[in-house]
N, C-alpha and C positions, 0 to 999 in steps of 0.2 A: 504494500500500500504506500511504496513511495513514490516521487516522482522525479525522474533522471532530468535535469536543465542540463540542455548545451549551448555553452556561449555560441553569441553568434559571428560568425568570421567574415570579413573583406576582403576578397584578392585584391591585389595593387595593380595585377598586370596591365602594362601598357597595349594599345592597339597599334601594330606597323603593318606596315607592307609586307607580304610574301617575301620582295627581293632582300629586305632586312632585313632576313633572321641572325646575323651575324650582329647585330645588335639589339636582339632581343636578353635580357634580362630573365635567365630562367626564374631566378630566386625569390622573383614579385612574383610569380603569376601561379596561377591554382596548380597549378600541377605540380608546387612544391607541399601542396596539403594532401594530394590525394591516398599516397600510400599512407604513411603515418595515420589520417584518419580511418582508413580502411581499417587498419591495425587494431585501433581503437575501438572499433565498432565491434569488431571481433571477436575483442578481449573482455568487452561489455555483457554479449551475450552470453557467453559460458560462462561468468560470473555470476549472471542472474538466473543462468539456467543452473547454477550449483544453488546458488542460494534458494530457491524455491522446491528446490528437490530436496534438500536436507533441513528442512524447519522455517527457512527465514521469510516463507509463506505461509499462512495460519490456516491455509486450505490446502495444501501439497503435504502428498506423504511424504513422512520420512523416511520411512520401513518398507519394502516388499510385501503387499498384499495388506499393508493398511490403511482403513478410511482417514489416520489424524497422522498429524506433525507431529514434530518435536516441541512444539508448545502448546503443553497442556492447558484445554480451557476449563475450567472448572464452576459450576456454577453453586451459588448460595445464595442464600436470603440475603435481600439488601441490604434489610434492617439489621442484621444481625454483626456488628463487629468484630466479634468473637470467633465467627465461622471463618470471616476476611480475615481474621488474625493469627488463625490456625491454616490456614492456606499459603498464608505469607512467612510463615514458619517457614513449610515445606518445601516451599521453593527457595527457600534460602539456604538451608539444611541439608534437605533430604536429595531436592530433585538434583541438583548438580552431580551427583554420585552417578546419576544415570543419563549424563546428556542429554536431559531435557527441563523445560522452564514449565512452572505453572503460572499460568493467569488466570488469577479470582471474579468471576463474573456476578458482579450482584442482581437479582433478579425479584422484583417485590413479588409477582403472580407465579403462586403454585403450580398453575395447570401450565404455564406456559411456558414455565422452567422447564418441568416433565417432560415437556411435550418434543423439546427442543433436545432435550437429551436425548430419547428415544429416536427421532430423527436424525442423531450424530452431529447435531451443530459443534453440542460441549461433547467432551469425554466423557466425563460423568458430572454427577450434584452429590452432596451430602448435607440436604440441608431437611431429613425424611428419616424418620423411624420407620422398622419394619411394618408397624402396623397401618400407619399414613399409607404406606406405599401400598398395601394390599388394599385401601380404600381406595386409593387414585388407581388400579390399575382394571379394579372390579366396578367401578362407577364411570371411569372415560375408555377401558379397551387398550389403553399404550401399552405398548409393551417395552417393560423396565424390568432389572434384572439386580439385586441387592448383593454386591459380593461379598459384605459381613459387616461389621460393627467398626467404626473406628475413635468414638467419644461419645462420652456423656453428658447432655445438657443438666444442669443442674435443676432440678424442679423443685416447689418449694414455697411453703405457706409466707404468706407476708402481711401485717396488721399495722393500722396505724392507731389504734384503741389498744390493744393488746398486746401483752409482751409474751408470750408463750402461749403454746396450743392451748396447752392445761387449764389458762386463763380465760379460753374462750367461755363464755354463759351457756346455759343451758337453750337449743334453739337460736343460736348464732347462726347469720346469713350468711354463708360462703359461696362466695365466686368463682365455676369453672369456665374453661374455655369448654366451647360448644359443640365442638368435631367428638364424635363419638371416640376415637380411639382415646385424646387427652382427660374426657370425662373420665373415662377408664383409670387411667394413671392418677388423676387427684383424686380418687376413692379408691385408690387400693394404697396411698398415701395416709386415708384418713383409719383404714380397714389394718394396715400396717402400725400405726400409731396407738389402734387398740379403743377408736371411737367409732365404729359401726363395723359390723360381720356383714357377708355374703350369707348367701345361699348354699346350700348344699347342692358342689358339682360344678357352682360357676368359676369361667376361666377368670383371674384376677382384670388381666387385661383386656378385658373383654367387658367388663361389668359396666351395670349401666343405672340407675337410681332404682330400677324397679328389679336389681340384682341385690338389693339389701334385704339381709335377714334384720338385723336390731338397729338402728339408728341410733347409739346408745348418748349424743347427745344430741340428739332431735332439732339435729342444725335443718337449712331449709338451703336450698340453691337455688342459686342464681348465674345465667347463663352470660356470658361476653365472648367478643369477638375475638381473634388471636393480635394479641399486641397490647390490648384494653385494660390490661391487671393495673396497670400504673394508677392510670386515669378511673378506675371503680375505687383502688382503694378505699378512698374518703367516705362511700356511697355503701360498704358492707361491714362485717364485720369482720371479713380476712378473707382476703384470696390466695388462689392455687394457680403460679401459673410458672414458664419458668425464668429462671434470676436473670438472665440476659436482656430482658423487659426492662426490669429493672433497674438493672445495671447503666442501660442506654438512656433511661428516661432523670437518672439522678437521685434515686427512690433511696433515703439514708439506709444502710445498711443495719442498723439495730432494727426498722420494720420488719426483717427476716428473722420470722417468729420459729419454724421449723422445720430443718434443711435435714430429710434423711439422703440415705445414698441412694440413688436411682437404680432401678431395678434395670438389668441387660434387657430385658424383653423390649425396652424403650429406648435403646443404645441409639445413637446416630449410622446410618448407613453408607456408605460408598454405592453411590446404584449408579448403571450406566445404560445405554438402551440394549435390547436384549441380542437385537442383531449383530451386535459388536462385541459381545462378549469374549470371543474366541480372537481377537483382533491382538495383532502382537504388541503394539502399544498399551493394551489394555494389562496385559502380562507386568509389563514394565511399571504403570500405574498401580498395580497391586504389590507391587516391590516397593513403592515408594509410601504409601499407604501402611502399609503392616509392616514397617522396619521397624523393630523391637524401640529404638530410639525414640518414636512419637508417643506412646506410651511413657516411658520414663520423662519424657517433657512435659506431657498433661498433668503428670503428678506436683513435678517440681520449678515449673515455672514462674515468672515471677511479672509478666505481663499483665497489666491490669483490665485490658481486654479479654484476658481469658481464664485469669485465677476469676475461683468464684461462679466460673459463668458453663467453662466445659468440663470436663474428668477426664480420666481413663476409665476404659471398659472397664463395667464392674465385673464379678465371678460370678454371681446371682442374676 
């Protein structure tokens, strides 16, 4: 996507007579430009036709029988810093190990992230739990393909009336996000904490309000849109949503009333469209992903983008 400028040139050559050529002037006139540019011209092409053949094209393979370059596109939530900052890790870190660069694509619309991955625009997204993904793939037909787990978003009660779950009243308003799989994850949060049981036989992550056995503090919910925990706070008595929300919006950190560990069924995914799965850049992409190192960085980093906000894969 760049653009080659060539200056522009002047012959000087003079006009004589045929019988003159004995005082023509080779050294003014174009035919002192011709080889040397030709040269040029030459040298231009197999430059550019190397560089689009090995990555310095964003749409040229760089690998035999692959649909991607050597620069990885990767797509995330826009709103999300944390996902940008975990990408920008990688490419700092990890990708160089493997002759290739990542580029963080933020993308605010779910379906049209998906959509575009699955068409092979990006390599992959990882901005989808396994269960999101089986909702997008069963409700719009894309086909997308989860190669495994690579962080945890942090999920995680937060109260501006309250300092501790413990604290909450009896029949406190809590706030979930409204996509069924996250309802699921903030009541098996509340079910885990030991303030309302399931049913006999339902899956945790699956559960859904009318998957409750005992309500054992006969809280009442209330539904919001994904991003909205900030902006409800004031308006309930504690939301469930996760700290990245937060984090982003400036939400003081003593609000976060109670932060367990996120369960792996809710892990962050690496997904990429399913046609490309076998794609040998996709190989490389999973080398760069599951290097033992990204793990040991989620743990121990000290980025204020991402402490707080992602994890390493839990074991559970």
């Amino acid at each position: 996507m760049s653009t080659t400028h060539q200056p522009d040139q002047q012959a000087g050559g003079q006009h004589r007579a045929p019988d003159d050529r004995d005082d023509i002037d080779l050294g003014r006139g174009p035919g002192r430009w011709l080889v040397p540019f030709g040269v040029v011209v030459i040298v231009l092409a197999v430059a550019v036709g190397l560089w689009l053949k090995y990555g310095g094209g964003a749409d040229a393979e760089a690998v035999d029988g692959s649909h991607f370059s050597n620069n990885f596109k990767i797509a995330y939530q826009a709103s999300s810093a944390s996902e940008q900052a975990f990408l920008e890790y990688l490419d700092k870190e990890i990708a160089p190990d493997h002759g290739v660069t990542i580029e963080p694509v933020g993308i605010e619309d779910g379906n049209q992230l998906d959509q575009a991955t699955a068409d092979g625009d990006y390599i992959a997204n990882i901005y989808q739990h396994s269960h999101w993904l089986q909702q997008v793939t069963d409700s719009t037909g894309m086909r997308l393909t989860a190669l495994g787990p690579v962080f945890q978003w942090s999920y995680s009660m937060y109260s501006s009336k309250y300092d501790s779950i413990d604290d909450l009243p009896q029949g406190a308003d809590i706030a979930l996000l409204n996509d069924p799989a996250n309802t699921a994850q903030a009541l098996w949060i509340l079910e885990r904490a030991g303030k309302l049981t399931f049913k006999d036989g339902v899956n945790p992550w699956e559960a859904t309000e009318a998957d409750i056995a005992d309500n054992i503090g006969g809280y009442t919910f209330t539904s919001m849109e994904y991003g909205a925990g900030p902006r409800t706070l004031d308006s309930v008595d504690a939301v469930i949503d996760y700290n990245m929300s937060f984090v982003d919006a400036g939400t003081p950190e003593e609000d976060r009333i109670y932060e367990p560990d996120a369960p792996k069924e809710f892990a962050g995914q690496l997904v990429v469209g399913s046609a490309y799965v076998d794609d040998p850049q996709v190989e490389k992409l999973k080398e760069i992903f599951f290097d033992p190192r990204v793990q040991d960085y989620l743990a121990d980093n000290d980025d204020p983008n991402l402490t707080g906000q992602l994890a390493p894969v839990s074991d559970e």
